[in-house]
C-alpha positions in Angstrom: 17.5 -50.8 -25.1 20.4 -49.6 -27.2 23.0 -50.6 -24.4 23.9 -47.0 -23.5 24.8 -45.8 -20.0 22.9 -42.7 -19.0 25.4 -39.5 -18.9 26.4 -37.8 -15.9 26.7 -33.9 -16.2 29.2 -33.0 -13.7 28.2 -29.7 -11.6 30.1 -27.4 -9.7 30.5 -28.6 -6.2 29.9 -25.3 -4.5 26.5 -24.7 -6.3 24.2 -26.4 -3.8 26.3 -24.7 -1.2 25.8 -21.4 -2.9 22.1 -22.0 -3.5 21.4 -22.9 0.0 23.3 -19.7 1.3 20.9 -18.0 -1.1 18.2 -19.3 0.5 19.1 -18.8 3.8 19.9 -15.0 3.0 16.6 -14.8 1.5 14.7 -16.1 4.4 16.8 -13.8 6.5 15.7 -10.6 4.4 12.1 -11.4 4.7 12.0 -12.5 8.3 13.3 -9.1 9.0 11.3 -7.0 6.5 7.9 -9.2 8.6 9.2 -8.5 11.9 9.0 -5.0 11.0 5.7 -4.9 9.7 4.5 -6.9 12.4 5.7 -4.3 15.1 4.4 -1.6 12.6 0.6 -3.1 12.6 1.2 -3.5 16.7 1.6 0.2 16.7 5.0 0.7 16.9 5.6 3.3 14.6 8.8 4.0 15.0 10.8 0.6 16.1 14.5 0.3 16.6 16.8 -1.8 14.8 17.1 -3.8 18.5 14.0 -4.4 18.6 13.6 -5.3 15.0 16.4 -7.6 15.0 14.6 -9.3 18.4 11.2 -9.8 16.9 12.6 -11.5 13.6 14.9 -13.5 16.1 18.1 -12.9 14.4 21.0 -10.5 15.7 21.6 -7.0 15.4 24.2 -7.2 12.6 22.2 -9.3 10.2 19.7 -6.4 9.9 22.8 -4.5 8.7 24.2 -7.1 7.3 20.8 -7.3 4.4 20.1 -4.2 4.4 21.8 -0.5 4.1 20.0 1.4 6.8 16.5 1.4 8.3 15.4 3.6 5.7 16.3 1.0 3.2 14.4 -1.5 5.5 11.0 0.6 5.6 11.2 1.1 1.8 11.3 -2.8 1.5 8.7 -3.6 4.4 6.4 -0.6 2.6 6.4 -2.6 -0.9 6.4 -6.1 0.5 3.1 -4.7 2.5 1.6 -3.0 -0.7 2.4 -6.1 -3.1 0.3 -8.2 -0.9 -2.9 -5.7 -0.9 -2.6 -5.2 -4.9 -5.4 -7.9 -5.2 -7.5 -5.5 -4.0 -7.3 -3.0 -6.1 -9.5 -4.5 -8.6 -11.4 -1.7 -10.9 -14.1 0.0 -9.6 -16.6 -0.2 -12.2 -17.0 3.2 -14.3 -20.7 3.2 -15.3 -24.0 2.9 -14.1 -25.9 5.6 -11.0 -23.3 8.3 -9.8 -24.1 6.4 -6.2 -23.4 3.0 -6.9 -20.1 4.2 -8.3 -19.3 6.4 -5.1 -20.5 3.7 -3.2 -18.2 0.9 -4.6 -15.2 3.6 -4.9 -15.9 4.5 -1.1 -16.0 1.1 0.2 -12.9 -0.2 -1.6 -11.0 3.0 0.0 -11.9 1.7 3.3 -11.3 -1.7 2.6 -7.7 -0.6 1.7 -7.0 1.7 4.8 -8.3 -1.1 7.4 -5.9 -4.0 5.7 -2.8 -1.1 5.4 -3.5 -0.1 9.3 -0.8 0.7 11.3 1.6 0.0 7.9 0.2 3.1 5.8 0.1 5.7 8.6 3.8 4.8 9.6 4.4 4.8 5.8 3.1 8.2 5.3 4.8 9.5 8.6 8.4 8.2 7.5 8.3 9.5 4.3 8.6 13.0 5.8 12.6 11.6 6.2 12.5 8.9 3.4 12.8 10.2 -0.7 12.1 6.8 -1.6 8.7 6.0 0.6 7.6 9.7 -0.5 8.0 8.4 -4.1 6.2 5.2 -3.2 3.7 7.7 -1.9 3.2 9.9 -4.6 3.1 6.7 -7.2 0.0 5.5 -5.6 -1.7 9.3 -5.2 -1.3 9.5 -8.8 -3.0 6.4 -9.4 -5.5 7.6 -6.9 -6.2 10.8 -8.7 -6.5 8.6 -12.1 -8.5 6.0 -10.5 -10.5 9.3 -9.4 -10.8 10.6 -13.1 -11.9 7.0 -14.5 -14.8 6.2 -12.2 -16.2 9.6 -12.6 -15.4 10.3 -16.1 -19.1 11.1 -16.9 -19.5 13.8 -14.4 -16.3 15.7 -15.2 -16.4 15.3 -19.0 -18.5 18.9 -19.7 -16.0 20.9 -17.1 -13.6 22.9 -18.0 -10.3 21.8 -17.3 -9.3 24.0 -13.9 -13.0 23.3 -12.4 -12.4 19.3 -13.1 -8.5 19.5 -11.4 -10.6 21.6 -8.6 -13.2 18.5 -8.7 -10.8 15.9 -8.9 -8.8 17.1 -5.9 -11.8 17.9 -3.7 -12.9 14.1 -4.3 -9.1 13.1 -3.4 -9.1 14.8 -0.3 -12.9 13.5 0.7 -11.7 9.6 -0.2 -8.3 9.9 1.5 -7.2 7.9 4.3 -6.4 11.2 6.5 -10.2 12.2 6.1 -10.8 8.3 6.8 -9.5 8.5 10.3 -11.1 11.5 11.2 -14.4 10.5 10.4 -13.9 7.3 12.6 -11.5 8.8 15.0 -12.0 12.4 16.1 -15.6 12.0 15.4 -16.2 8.4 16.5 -18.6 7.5 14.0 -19.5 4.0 13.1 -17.7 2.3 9.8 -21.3 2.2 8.1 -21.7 5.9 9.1 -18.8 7.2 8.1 -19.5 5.5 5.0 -22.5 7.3 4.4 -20.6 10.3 5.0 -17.9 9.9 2.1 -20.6 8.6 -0.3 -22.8 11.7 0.0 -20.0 14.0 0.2 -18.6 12.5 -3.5 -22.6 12.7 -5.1 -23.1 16.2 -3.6 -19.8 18.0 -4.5 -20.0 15.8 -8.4 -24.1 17.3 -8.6 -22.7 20.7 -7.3 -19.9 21.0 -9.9 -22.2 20.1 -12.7 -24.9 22.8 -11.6 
C-alpha cells in the first residue's frame, strides 16, 4: 500500500433527489399509458380520463400533469403497444412455393391482429381525430405494402408497373386486419378456416395476374 486515502468526489446533494423524482415520474407515465391499454384490450374503446386516471390508480391531474391531452396519451399507449409486438415481425421468408410464402405471410398477419386486439381497432378508430396515430398508421401500411412487394417479388417482377400497384393493393386489402374480422366475425368462420380463406385468395389473385 502506498499510504493514500481514497478520494471522495463530492456530488450534488439534490441529484439522488432529482433522480428519484425522475423515476417516480417515469413510473407514473407508464402506469398511466398501461392503464389505458388495459381498458383498451377490455373493450373500452373510448375510456375517459376518470376512468383512466382510476385504473392506473393515480389522480385525475397526474394524467394531465404527464401528458398534454388524451390524444397525446393514445399516441404514447399506441407506440408503447406496437414496440412490444415488433418481435414479431420477423421476415417472412421471400422464396420457395407461392403457398408456403402466402401461408407464412397469412399466419404472421393473424398472429399480429390477435396480440394488437382491442389496441389496433381503437387505434385505427381514433386516428379518424388524431394526425399523429393516422401517421403511426400510415408508417406501418407502408411497411405492409413493402413487406407485400418483398415476399412476392417473383410473381410481380414480369408486370407492368400499374397491374403490380393493382396487385399489390388487392393483396393489401385481402391480408388486412379489416378483412380479418370479417372473415371471423360477420362470417363466423373458424381461425383455421379463415386462414384457408386468405391463403387461397393471395395464390389465386398472384396466378390470375400472371395469366
Amino acid at each position: 500500500m502506498n499510504g493514500r486515502q481514497p478520494v471522495e468526489v463530492a456530488t450534488p446533494s439534490g441529484t439522488r433527489a432529482v433522480d428519484g423524482r425522475t423515476a417516480r415520474s417515469t413510473k407514473t407515465r407508464d402506469a398511466i399509458a398501461d392503464a389505458l391499454l388495459d381498458l383498451l384490450a377490455d373493450g373500452a374503446l373510448r375510456p375517459t380520463a376518470k376512468e383512466i386516471a382510476e385504473q392506473a390508480e393515480v389522480s385525475l391531474r397526474s394524467v394531465y400533469v404527464h401528458f398534454d391531452d388524451l390524444e397525446d396519451l393514445f399516441c404514447v399507449a399506441a407506440k408503447r403497444h406496437f414496440a412490444r409486438i415488433a418481435p414479431m415481425l420477423t421476415p417472412v421468408p421471400a422464396t420457395g412455393p407461392l403457398g408456403e410464402r402466402a401461408h407464412a405471410l397469412a399466419l404472421q398477419r393473424v398472429r399480429l391482429y390477435a396480440k394488437a386486439g382491442a389496441v389496433g381497432r381503437a387505434t385505427r378508430l381514433h386516428a379518424e381525430f388524431s394526425p399523429t396515430l393516422a401517421r403511426i398508421l400510415r408508417d406501418a401500411r407502408a411497411l405492409s405494402r413493402t413487406d407485400l412487394e418483398r415476399v412476392f417479388a417473383q410473381e410481380l417482377r414480369d408486370l407492368d408497373d400499374g397491374r403490380s400497384a393493382n396487385t399489390v393493393a388487392v393483396l393489401d386489402v385481402l391480408t388486412s386486419a379489416d378483412a380479418w374480422q370479417t372473415l371471423r366475425e360477420r362470417h363466423d368462420l373458424s381461425v383455421e378456416a379463415a386462414l384457408h380463406c386468405v391463403v387461397d385468395s393471395i395464390v389465386l389473385h398472384l396466378r390470375a395476374a400472371n395469366a
